[in-house]
C-alpha positions as CSV (number, residue, x, y, z in Angstrom):
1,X,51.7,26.5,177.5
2,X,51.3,28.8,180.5
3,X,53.9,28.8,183.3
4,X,51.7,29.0,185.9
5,X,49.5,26.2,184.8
6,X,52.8,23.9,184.9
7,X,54.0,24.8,188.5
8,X,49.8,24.7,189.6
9,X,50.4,21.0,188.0
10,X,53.2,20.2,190.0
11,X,52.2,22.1,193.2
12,X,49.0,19.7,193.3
13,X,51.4,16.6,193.0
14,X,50.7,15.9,189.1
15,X,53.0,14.4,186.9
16,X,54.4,16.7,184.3
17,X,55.1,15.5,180.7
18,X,58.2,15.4,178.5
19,X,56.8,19.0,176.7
20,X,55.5,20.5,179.4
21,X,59.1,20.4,181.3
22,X,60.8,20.9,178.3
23,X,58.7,23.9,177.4
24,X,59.4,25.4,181.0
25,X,63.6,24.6,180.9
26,X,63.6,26.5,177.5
27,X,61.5,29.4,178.3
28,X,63.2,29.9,181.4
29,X,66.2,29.9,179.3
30,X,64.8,32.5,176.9
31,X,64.1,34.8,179.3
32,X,60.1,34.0,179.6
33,X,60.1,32.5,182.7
34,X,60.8,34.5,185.1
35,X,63.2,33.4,188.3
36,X,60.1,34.0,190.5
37,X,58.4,31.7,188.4
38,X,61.1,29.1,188.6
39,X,61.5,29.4,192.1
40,X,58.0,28.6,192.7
41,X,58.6,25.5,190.1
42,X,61.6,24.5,192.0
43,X,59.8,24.4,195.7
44,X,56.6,23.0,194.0
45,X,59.3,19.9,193.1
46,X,60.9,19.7,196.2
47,X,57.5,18.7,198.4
48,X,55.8,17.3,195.0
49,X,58.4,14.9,194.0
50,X,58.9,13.9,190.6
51,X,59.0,10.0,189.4
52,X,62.0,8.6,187.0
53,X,60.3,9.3,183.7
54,X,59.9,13.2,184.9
55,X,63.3,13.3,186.5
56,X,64.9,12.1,183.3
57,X,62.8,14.6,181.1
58,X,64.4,17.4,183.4
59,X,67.4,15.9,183.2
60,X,67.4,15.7,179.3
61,X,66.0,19.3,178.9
62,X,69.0,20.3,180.7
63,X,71.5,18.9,179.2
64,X,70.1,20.1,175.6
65,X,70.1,23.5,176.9
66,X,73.9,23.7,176.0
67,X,76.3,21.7,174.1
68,X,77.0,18.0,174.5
69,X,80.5,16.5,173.5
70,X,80.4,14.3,171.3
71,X,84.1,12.0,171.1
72,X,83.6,11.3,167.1
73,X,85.6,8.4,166.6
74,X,86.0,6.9,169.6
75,X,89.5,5.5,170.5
76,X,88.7,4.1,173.9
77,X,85.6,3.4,176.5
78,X,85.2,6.9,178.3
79,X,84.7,6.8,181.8
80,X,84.2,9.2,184.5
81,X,83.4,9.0,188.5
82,X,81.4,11.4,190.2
83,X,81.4,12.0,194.4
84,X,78.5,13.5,196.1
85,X,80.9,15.3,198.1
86,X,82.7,15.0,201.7
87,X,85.5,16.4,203.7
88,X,88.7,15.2,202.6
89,X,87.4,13.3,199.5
90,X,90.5,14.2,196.9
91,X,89.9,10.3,194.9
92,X,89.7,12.0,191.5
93,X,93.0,13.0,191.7
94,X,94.4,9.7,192.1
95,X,91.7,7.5,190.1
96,X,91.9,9.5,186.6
97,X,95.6,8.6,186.4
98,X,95.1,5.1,187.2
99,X,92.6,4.2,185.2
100,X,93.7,6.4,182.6
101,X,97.5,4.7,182.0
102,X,95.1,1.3,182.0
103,X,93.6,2.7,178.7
104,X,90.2,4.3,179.8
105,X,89.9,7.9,178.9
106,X,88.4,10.0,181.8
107,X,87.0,13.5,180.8
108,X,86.1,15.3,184.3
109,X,84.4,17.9,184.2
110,X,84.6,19.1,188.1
111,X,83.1,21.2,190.4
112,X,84.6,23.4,193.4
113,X,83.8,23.1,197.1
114,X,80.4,25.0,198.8
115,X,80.4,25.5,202.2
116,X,82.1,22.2,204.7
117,X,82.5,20.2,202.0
118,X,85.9,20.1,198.9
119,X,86.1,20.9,195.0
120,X,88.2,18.9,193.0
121,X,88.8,22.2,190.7
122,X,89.6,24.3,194.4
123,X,92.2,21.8,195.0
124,X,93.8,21.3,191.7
125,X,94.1,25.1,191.1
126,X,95.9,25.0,194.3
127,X,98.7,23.6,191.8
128,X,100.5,26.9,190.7
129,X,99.3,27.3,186.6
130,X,96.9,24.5,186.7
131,X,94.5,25.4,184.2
132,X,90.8,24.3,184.4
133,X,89.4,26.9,181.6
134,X,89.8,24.6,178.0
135,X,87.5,25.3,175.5
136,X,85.2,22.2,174.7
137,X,87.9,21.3,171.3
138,X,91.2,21.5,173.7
139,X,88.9,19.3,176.5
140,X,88.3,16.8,173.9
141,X,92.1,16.7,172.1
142,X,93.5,16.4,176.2
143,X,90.7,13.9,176.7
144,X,92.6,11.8,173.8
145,X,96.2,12.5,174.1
146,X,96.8,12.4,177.7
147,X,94.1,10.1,178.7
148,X,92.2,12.0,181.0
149,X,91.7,16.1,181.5
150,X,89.9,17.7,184.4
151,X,87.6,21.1,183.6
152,X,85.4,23.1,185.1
153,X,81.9,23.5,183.7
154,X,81.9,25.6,181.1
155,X,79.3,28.2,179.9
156,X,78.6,26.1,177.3
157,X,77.8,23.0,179.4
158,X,74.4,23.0,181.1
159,X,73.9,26.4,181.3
160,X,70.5,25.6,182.5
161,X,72.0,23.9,185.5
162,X,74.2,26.8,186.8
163,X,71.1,29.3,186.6
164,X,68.5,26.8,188.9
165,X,71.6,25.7,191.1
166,X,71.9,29.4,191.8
167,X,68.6,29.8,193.0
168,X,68.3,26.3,194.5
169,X,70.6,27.8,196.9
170,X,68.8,30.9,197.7
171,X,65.5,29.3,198.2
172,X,66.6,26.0,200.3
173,X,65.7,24.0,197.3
174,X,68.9,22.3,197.3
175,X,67.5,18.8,199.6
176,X,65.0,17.3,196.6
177,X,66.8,14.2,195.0
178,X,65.2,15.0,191.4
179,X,66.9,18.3,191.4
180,X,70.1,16.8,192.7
181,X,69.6,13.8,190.0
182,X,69.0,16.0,187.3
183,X,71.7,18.3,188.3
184,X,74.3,15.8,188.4
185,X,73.4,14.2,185.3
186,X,72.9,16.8,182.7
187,X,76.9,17.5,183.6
188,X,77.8,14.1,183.6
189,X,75.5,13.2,180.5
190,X,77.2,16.6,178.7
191,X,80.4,14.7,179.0
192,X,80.3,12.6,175.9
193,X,81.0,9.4,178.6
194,X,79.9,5.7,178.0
195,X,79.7,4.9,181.6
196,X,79.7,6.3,184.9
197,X,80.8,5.2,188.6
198,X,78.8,7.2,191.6
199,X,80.7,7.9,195.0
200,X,77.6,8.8,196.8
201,X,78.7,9.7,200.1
202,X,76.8,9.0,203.6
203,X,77.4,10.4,206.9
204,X,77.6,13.4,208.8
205,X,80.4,15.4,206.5
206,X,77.8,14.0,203.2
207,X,75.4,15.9,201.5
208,X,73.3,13.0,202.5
209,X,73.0,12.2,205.9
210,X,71.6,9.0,206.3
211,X,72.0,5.5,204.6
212,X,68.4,5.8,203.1
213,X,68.9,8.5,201.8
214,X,72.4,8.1,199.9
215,X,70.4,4.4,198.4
216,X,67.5,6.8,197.7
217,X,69.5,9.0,195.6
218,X,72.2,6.6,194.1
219,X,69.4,4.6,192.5
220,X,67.7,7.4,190.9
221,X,70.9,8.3,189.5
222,X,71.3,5.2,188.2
223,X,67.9,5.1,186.8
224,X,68.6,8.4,184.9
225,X,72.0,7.1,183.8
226,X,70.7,3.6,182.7
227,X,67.6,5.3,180.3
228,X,70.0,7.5,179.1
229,X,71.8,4.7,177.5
230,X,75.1,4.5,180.2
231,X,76.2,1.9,182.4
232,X,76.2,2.8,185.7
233,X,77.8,2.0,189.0
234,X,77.0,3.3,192.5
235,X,79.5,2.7,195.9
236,X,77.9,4.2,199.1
237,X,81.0,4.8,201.2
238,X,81.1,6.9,204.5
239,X,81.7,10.0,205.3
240,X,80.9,10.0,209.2
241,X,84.9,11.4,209.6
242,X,87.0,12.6,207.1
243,X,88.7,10.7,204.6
244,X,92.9,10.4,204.5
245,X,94.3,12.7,206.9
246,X,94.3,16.3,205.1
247,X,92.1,18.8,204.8
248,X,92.3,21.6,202.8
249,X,93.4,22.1,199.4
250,X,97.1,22.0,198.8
251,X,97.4,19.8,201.9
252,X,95.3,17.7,199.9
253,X,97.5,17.4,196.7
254,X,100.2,16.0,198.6
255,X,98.6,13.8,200.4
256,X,97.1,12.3,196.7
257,X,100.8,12.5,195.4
258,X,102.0,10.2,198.9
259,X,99.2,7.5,197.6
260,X,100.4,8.1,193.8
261,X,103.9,7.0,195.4
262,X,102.6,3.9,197.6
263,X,102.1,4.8,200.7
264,X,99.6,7.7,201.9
265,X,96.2,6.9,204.1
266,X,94.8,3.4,203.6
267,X,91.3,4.5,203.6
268,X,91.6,7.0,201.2
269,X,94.2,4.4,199.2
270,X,91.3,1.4,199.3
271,X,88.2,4.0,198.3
272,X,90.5,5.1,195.3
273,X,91.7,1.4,194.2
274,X,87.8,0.8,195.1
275,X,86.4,3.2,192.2
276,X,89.5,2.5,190.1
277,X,88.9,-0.8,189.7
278,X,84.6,-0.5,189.6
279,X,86.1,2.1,186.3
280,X,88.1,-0.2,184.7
281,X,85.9,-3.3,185.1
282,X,82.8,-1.4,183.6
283,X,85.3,-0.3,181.0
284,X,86.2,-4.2,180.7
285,X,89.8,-3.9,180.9
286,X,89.2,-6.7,183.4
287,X,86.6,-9.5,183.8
288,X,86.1,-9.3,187.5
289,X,86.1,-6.9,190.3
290,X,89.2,-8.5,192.0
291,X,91.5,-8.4,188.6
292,X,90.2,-4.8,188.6
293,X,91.5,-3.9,192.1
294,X,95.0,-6.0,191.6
295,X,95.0,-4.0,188.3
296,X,94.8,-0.7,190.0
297,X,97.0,-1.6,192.6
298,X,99.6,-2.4,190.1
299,X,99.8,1.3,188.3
300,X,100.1,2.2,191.5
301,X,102.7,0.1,192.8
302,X,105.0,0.4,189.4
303,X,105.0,4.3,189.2
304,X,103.1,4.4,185.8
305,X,99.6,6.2,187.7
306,X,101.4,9.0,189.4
307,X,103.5,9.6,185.9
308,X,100.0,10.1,184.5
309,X,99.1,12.2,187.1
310,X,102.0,14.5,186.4
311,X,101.7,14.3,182.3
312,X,98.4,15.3,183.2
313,X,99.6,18.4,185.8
314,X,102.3,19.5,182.8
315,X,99.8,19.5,180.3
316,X,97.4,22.2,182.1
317,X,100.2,24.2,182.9
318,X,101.0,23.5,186.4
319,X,103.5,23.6,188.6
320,X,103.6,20.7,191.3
321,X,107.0,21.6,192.8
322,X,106.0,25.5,193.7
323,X,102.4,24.5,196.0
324,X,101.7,26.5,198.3
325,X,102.4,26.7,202.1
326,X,101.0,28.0,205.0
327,X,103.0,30.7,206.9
328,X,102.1,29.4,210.2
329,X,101.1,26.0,212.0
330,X,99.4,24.9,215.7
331,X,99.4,21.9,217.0
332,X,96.2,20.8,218.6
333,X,96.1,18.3,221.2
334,X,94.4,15.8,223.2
335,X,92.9,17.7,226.6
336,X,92.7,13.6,228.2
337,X,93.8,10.1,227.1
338,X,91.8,7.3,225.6
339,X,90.1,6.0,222.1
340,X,88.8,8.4,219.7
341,X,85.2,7.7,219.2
342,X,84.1,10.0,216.8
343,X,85.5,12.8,214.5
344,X,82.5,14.7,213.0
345,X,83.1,15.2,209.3
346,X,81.2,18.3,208.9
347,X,82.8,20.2,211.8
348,X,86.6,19.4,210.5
349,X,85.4,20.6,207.5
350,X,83.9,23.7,209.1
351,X,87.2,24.1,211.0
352,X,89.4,23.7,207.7
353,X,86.6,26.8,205.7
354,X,87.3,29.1,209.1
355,X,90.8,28.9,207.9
356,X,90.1,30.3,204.6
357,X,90.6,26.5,202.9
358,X,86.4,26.7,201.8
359,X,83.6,29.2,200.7
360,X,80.4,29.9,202.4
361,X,79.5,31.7,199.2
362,X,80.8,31.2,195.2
363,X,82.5,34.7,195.2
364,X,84.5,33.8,198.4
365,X,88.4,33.4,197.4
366,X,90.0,30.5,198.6
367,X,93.4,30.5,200.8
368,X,94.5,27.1,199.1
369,X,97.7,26.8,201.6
370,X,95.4,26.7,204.4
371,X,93.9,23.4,206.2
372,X,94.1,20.8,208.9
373,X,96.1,17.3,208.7
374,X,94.7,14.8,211.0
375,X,97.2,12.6,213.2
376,X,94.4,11.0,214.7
377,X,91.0,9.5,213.7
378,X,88.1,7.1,214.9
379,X,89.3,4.1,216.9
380,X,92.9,5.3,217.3
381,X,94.4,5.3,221.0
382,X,95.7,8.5,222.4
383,X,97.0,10.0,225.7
384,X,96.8,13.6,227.4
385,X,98.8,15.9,225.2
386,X,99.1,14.0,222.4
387,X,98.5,15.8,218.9
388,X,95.2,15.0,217.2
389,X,95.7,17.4,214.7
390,X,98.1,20.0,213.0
391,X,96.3,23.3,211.7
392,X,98.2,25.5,209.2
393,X,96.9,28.9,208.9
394,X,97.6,32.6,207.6
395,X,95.3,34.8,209.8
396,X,96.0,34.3,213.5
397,X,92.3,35.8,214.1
398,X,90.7,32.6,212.3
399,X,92.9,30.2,214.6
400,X,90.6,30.5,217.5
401,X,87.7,29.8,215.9
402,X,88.7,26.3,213.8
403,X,90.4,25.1,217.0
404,X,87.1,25.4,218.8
405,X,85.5,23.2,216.0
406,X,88.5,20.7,216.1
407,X,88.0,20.5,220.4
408,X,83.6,19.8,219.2
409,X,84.9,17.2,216.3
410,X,86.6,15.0,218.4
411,X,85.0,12.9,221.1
412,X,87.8,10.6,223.1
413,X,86.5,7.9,225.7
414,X,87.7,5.1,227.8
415,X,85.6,2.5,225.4
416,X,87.7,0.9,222.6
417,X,86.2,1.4,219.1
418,X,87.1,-0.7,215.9
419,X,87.7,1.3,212.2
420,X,84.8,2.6,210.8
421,X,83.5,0.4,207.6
422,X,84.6,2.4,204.0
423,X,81.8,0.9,201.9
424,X,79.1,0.2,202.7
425,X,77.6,-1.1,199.1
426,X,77.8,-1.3,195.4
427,X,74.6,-0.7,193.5
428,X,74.2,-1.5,190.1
């Protein structure tokens, strides 16, 4: 096969088959396909398309480009969730304990935050010690033992992946749902999982923008996950403002550790018991949706999920009393009195990176003390002077700027407005 021939193919809108993209994945792997080459493949698939059968044979080629675990001897149903990505979206955190004390086992292998929006790894390394580098053995033994162990993806997993992400990036290739689908699965697939939940995120601090689409993408997922042998479950929940109340990544901890304890944000409370219980009822520790919610509620309510969550903390080496704080803090107020209409996602979480809380690039280091805790959010009432927001910050000379994103973020009028809807739907 000739690489040129294959991206001509899919330039002219062709469908490619099963050996033709797994001839291209490999020899791009090799070292015979050059990045140019790929490139070209990758924009010739982001204004070609690619149906489900071609998205899966990308997805497949991979995931066989590294290793795949494989949980010999299974001693439970394993079960993972996966978010698209927001502002403020720390549910891992708090659904891997839950639904790992209810028996699942939850083997997460995470990713860190890129530009406005969070990484699950970003915020737990902002525990002091918390390890995310196990080799795939350890990951598996955690897996087991504790019930749940959160990684990030090693060489060995998808290696395929981290070399076209690199230059998705670098050639604004990054918008094409096959790419995304494929990208998301061959990690997911790697896992050694028997079913996965999607928290495909909508809205202006999502990845995907629009309701169309987040359903667009969701069910290609699915599609993927389903011909690949999984069950799959897909919740499009918003992400028009942020979710909970902190942003940025140790801020973020504690506010998962005030849910762990009862009480904590209730929309980032109802999107965790949400996935939680679409988790346990797909692992069929209960027989409907509601027992699954009560259920998660429950390890919640009787201290067992946030026990898990700090088994799981002590046995990858952290430190949960010693996080990290912010040498300084600002207020930010209201300039007039009213409702709060809107808070734009994506600028909070533009405000929170100014800070040093994010990366614009994947050398940038991260300030994890650093971030913004919301008082305020859409449909709350508020007066002249009243605090919408705290910031906490460790470079005065980045101050200016996030509070200038804050003052666009909010928009306060005289009109009342009721609570934004969490979820919008469950695909399956």
């Amino acid at each position: 096969m000739i690489p040129a021939e294959i991206i001509k193919k899919k330039r002219n809108g062709q469908k490619l088959s099963e050996s033709e993209i797994k001839f291209f994945i490999h020899d791009y792997m090799m070292g015979n396909v050059a990045d140019y080459q790929m490139s070209a493949f990758l924009m010739a698939t982001y204004f070609s398309g690619m149906d489900k059968k071609e998205t899966l044979h990308l997805t497949n080629a991979m995931l066989h480009s590294g290793s795949v675990i494989n949980f010999e001897n299974k001693v439970s149903h394993y079960v993972d969730k996966h978010s698209t990505g927001g502002v403020g979206d720390k549910t891992s955190l708090i659904i891997a304990p839950i639904v790992a004390v209810c028996g699942l086992k939850v083997p997460m292998i995470s990713g860190r935050g890129l530009g406005h929006t969070g990484g699950t790894l970003d915020k737990l390394e902002s525990i002091p010690g918390f390890n995310v580098w196990f080799d795939l053995n350890s990951f598996k033994t955690l897996v087991n033992s504790v019930g749940a162990c959160f990684i990030g993806q090693t060489k060995e997993i998808c290696p395929a992946d981290k070399k076209m992400y690199a230059l998705r990036d670098v050639t604004a290739t990054v918008e094409s749902i096959p790419l995304i689908c494929a990208s998301i699965m061959s990690k997911k697939l790697a896992e050694g999982i028997d079913s996965l939940v999607l928290d495909v995120k909508t809205g202006s601090g999502a990845f995907m923008k629009t309701m169309e689409d987040s359903i667009r993408l969701a069910r290609a997922l699915i599609e993927v996950g389903k011909l690949s042998g999984k069950k799959m479950v897909a919740v499009i929940s918003n992400m028009a403002q942020p979710l909970g109340y902190a942003v940025g990544n140790s801020l973020e901890v504690e506010e998962c550790l005030d849910v762990l304890s009862g009480s904590g944000p209730e929309d980032l409370k109802n999107l965790s018991i949400e996935l939680a219980a679409q988790m346990l009822l797909i692992g069929k520790k209960t027989k409907n949706i509601r027992a699954a919610k009560k259920l998660a509620l429950n390890k919640i309510t009787d201290g067992t999920a946030m026990n898990k969550f700090l088994e799981i903390i002590k046995y990858q080496g952290g430190d949960i009393a010693r996080l990290p704080k912010a040498r300084s803090q600002m207020d930010f107020r209201s300039s007039k009195s009213g409702y709060i209409q809107k808070l734009d996602a994506e600028k909070v979480g533009i405000a929170s990176l100014t800070l040093g809380a994010g990366r614009l690039r994947t050398e940038d280091k991260i300030d994890p003390s650093c971030g913004i805790l919301l008082h305020k959010k859409v449909g709350d009432s508020v007066v002249r002077g009243e605090v919408l927001a705290t910031v906490y910050y460790n470079n005065d000379l980045k101050l200016k700027s996030s509070l200038e994103l804050l003052n666009l973020a909010y928009v306060i009028g005289s009109k009342k407005v009721s609570r934004p809807k969490l979820v919008f739907k469950v695909l399956k």
